[in-house]
C-alpha positions in Angstrom: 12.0 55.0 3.8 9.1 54.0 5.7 6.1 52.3 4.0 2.8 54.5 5.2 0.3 51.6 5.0 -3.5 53.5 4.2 -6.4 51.7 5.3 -6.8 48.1 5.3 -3.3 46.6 5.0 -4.7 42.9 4.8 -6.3 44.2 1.7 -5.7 42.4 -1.7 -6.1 43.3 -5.2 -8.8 41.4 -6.2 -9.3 43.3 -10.0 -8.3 41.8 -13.8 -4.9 40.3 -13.5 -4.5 41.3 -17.7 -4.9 45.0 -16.1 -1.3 45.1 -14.4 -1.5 49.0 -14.5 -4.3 49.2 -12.5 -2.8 46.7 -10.0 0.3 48.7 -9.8 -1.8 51.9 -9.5 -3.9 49.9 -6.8 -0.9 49.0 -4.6 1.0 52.8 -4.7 -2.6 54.0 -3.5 -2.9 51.1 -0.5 0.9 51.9 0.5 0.7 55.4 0.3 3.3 55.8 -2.6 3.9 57.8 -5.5 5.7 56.9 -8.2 8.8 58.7 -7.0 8.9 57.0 -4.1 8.4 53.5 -5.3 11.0 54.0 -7.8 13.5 54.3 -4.8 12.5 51.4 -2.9 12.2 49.1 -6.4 16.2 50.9 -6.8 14.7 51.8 -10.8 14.3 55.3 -12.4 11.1 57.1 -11.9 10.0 57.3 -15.7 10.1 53.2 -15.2 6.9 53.4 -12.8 5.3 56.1 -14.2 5.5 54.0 -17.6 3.8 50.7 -15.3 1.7 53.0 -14.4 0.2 54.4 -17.8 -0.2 50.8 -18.8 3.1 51.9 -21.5 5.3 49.1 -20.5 4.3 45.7 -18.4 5.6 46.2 -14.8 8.1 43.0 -13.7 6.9 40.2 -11.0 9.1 41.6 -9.1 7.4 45.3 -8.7 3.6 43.7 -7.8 5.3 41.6 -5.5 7.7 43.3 -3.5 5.0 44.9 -0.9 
């Protein structure tokens, strides 16, 4: 799947690191994603991001890194 960078792609997150929900939201928006999507490239179930996402569970290192 091919990432669809939206505007800036030099941008960086630059809110609360203790708000890893909103960073996660942050970088889905700046790469064009949905949660489905991200799921597949991050090879974990779709309920997993949506949960990063509504702040539920802590997304991994690995998930705000791997843009």
């Amino acid at each position: 799947m091919a990432l669809q960078l939206v505007s800036d792609p030099t941008a960086v997150y630059e809110g609360p690191a203790s708000q890893p929900e909103e960073q996660i939201q942050w970088l889905l928006h700046r790469l064009g994603l949905t949660p489905a999507q991200a799921a597949v490239d991050l090879d974990v179930e779709p309920e997993q991001v949506h949960a990063w996402c509504s702040g539920e569970t802590l997304p991994p290192r690995m998930a705000l890194l791997a843009p």
